[in-house]
C-alpha positions as CSV (number, residue, x, y, z in Angstrom):
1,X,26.6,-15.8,16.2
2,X,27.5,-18.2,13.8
3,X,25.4,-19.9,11.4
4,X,25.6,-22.8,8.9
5,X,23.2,-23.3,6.6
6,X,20.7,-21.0,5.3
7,X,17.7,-22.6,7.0
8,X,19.5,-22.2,10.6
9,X,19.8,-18.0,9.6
10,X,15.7,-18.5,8.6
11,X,14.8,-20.1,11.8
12,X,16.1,-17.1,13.7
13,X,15.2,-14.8,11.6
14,X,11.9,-15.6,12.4
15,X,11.8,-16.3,15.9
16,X,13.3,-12.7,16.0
17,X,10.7,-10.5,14.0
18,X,7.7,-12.9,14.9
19,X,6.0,-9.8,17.1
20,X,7.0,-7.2,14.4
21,X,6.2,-8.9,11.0
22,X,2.6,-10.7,10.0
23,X,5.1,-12.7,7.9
24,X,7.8,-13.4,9.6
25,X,8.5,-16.5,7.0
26,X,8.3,-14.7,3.5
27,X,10.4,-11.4,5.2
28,X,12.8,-14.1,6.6
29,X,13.2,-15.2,3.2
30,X,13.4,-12.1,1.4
31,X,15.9,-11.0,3.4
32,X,18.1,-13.8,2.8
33,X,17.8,-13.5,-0.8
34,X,18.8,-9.8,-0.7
35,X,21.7,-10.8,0.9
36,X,23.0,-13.5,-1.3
37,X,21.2,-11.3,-4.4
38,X,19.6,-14.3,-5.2
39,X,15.5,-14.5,-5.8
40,X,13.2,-16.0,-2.8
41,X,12.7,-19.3,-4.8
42,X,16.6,-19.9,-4.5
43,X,16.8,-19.7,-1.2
44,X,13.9,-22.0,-1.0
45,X,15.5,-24.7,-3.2
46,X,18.7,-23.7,-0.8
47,X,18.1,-24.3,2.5
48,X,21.2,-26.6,3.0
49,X,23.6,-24.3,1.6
50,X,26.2,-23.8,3.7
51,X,26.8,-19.6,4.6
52,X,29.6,-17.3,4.4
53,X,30.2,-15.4,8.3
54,X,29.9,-12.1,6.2
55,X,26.7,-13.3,4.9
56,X,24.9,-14.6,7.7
57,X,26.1,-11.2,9.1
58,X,24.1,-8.9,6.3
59,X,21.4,-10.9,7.3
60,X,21.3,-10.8,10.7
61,X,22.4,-7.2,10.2
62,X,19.1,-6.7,8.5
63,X,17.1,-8.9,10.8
64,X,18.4,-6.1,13.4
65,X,16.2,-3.4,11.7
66,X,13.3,-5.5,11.1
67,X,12.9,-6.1,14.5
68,X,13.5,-2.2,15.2
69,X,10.0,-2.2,12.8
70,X,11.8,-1.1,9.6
71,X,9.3,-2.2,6.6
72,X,10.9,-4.9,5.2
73,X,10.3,-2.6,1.8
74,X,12.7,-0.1,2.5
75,X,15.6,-3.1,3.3
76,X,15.0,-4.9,0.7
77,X,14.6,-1.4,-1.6
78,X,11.7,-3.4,-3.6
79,X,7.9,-4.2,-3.6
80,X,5.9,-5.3,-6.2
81,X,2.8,-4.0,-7.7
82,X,0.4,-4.3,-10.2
83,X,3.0,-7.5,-11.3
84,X,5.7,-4.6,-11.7
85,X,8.9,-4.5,-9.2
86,X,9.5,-1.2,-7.6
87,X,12.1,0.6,-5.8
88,X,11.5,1.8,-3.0
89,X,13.0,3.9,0.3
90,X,12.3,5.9,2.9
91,X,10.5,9.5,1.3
92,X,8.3,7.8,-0.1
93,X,4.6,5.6,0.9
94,X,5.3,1.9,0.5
95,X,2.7,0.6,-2.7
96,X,-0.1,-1.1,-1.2
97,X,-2.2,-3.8,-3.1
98,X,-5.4,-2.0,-1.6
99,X,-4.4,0.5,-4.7
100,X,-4.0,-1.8,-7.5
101,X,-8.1,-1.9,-7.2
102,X,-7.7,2.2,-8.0
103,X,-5.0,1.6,-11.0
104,X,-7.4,-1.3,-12.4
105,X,-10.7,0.7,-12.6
106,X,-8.8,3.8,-14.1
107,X,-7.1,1.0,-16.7
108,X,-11.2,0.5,-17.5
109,X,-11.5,4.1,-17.6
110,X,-9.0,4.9,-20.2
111,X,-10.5,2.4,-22.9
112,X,-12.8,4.6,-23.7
113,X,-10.4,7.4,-24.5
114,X,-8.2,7.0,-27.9
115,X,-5.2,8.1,-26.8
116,X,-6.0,9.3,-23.1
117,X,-3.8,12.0,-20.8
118,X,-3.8,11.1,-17.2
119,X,-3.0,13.2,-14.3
120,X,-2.0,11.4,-11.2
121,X,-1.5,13.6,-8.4
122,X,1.0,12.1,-5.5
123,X,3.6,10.0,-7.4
124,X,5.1,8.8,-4.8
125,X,6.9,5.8,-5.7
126,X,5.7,6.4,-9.3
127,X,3.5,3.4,-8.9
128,X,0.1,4.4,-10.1
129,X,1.8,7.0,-12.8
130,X,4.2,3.8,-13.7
131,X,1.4,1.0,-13.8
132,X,-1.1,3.1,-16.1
133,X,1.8,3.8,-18.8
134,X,2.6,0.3,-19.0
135,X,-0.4,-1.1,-19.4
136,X,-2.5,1.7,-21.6
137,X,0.5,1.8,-24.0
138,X,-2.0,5.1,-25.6
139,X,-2.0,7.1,-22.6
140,X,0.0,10.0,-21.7
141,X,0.8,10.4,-17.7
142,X,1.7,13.5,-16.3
143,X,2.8,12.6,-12.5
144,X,2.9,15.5,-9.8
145,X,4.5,15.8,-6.3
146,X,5.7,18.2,-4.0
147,X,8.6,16.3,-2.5
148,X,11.9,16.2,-4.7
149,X,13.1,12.7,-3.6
150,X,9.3,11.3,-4.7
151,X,9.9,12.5,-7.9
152,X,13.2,11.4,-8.2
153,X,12.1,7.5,-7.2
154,X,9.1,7.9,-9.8
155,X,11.8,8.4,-12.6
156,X,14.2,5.5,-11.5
157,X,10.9,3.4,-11.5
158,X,9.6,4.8,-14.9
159,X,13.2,4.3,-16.3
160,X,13.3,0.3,-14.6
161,X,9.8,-0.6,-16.1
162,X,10.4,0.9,-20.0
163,X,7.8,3.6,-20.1
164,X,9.7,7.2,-18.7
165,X,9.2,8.4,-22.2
166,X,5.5,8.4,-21.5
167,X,5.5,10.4,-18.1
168,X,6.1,13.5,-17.5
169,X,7.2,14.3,-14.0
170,X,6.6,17.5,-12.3
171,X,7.3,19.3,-9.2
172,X,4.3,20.9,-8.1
173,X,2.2,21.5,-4.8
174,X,-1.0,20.1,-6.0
175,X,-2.0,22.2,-9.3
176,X,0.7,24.4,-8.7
177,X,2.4,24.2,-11.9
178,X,-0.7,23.7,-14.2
179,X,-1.9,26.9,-13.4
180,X,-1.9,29.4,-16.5
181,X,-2.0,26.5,-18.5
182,X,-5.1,25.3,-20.9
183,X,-4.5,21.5,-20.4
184,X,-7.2,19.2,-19.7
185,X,-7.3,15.5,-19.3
186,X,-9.0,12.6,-19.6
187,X,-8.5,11.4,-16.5
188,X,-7.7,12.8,-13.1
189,X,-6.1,9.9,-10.3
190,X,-4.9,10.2,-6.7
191,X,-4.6,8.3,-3.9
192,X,-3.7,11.4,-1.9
193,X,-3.0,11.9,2.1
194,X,-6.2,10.1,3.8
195,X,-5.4,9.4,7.5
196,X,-7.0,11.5,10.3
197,X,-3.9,13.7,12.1
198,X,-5.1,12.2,15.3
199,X,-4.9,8.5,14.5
200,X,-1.6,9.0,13.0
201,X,-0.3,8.3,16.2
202,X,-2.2,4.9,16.5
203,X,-0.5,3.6,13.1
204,X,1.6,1.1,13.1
205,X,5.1,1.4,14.1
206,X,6.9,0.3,10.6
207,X,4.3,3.5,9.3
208,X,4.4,6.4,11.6
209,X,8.4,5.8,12.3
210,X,9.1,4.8,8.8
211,X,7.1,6.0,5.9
212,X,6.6,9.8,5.1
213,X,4.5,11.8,7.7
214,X,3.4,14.0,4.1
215,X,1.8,11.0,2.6
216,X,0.0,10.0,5.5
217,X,-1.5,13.2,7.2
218,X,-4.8,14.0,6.0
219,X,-6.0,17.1,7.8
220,X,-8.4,17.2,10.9
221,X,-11.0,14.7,9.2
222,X,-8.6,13.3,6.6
223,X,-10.7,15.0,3.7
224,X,-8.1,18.1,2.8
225,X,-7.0,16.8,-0.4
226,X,-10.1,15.2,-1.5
227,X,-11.5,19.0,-1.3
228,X,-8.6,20.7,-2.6
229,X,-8.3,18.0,-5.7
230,X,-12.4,18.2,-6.4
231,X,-11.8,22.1,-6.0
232,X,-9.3,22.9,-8.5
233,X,-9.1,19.4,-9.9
234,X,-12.6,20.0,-12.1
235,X,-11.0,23.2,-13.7
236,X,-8.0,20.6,-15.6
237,X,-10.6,17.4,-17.0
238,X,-12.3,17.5,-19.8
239,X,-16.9,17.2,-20.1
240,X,-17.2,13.3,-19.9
241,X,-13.6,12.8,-18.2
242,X,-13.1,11.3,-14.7
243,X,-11.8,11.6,-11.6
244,X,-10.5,8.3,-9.5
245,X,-9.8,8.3,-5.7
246,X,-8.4,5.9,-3.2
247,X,-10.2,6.7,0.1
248,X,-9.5,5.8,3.6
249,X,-11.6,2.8,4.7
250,X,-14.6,4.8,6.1
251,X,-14.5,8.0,4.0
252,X,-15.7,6.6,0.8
253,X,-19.3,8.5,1.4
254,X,-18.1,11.5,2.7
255,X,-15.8,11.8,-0.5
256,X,-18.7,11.0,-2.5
257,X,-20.2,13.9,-1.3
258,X,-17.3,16.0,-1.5
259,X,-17.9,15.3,-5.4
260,X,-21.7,15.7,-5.8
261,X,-21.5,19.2,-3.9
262,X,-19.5,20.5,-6.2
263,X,-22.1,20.2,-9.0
264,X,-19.2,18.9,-11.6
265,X,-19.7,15.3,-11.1
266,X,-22.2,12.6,-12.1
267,X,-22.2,9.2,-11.5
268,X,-20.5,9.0,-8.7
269,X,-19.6,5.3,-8.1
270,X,-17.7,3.3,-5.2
271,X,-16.2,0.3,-5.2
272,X,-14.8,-2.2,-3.0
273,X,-11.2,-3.7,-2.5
274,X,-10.4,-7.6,-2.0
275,X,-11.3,-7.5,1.4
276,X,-15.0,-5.8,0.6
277,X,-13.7,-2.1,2.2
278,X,-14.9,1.0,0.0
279,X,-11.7,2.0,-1.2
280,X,-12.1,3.8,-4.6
281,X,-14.7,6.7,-5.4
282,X,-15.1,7.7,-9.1
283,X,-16.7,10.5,-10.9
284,X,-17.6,11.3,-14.0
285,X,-16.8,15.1,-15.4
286,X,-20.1,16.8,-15.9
């Protein structure tokens, strides 16, 4: 197929991924711009310009896997959060903005520390451990994750946003490699594996074909971490320190709960994401 101008490459793009994508425009456009490696506002101002066959090609090439329900995150290999640009690929969860709520309240958090270490368990792309270097210049991160490739994505990141002297990346399964240490911190953070092993299979295509089954599978009930964290988690943070969660959009009580049994916490707060879900449960070290 052969197409013109960059608007007649957007107009099918979009008619294409309109039952995949909840944006078909803006994915339409991004992809466009990853092919010329231009940004989304030139192809806006661009419309008329006149394509190269090989171009409209990459593009419909890429179209080809959105519509297969490829995120458009892992094609384009970027996603923004918390106003920072991040790599991204397959092996690792795609940064949702349901968790810049989490990296916020922890950035409130670690005022009241001088020069606070944070432990953020599940680095994923690196972009909790990322966000809360650069903006609480103080801090210290120490970032852990069982999967090699996670880790590996979480240093690119650190290295692209100017702060990989200020985290220290670890392969570890949970507290793995802490233990036999004596270091505490200030603050504990994870937005660990939350979704209920049966509804993984309910999930979106782009998710349960796409993004990592390790960062999605949450046990029977979706608690396991939250347990295992509060368990072992209380032994690493400091009297007065705190421990941040992002929770599934029903399990902020039973997390809650989780915490107060244990007899280390106090204060236990929730609070609520953009769209008014409970999505972040805090406690404060006893």
């Amino acid at each position: 197929m052969r197409y013109l101008k960059i608007r007649d490459i957007i107009k099918s793009s979009i008619e294409q991924i309109r039952d995949i994508s909840s944006t078909p425009l803006l994915d339409s456009e991004l992809m466009a711009a990853k092919a010329l490696d231009r940004d989304r506002l030139y192809v806006i101002i661009h419309m008329d310009e006149q394509l190269e066959e090989e171009t409209a090609e990459r593009i419909q090439a890429m179209v080809e896997e959105r519509k297969n329900g490829r995120p458009l995150q892992y094609i384009t290999g970027h996603q923004e959060f918390m106003g920072l640009d991040f790599y991204v690929s397959e092996g690792v969860l795609i940064p949702r903005p349901d968790t810049e709520v989490l990296v916020e309240k922890v950035i409130e958090l670690a005022s009241e520390f001088g020069s606070p270490k944070i432990l953020d368990i599940g680095c994923g792309s690196g972009a909790i451990s990322v966000s809360l270097a650069k903006y609480v210049e103080s801090s210290k991160v120490w970032s852990l994750d069982i999967s090699k490739r996670a880790l590996e994505i979480g240093r690119k990141n650190a290295t692209d946003n100017g702060v990989a002297d200020r985290i220290e990346f670890i392969e570890s399964d949970l507290f793995q490699k802490l233990e036999g240490t004596d270091i505490e911190f200030e603050i504990i953070v994870s937005n660990p594996p939350y979704i209920r092993r049966a509804d993984i299979e309910d999930l979106h295509v782009q998710v349960k074909d796409y993004e990592p089954a390790g960062a999605l599978d949450g046990g029977i009930d979706g608690l396991d971490f939250y347990r295992k964290i509060v368990e072992r988690g209380r032994l690493y943070l400091i009297s007065g320190g705190y421990m941040a969660f992002e929770v599934g959009h029903d399990q902020a009580a039973e997390v809650a709960l989780i915490m107060e049994n244990s007899s280390s916490f106090e204060n236990i707060s929730i609070y609520k994401d953009l769209p008014g879900i409970d999505r972040v449960v805090i406690g404060k070290k006893i």
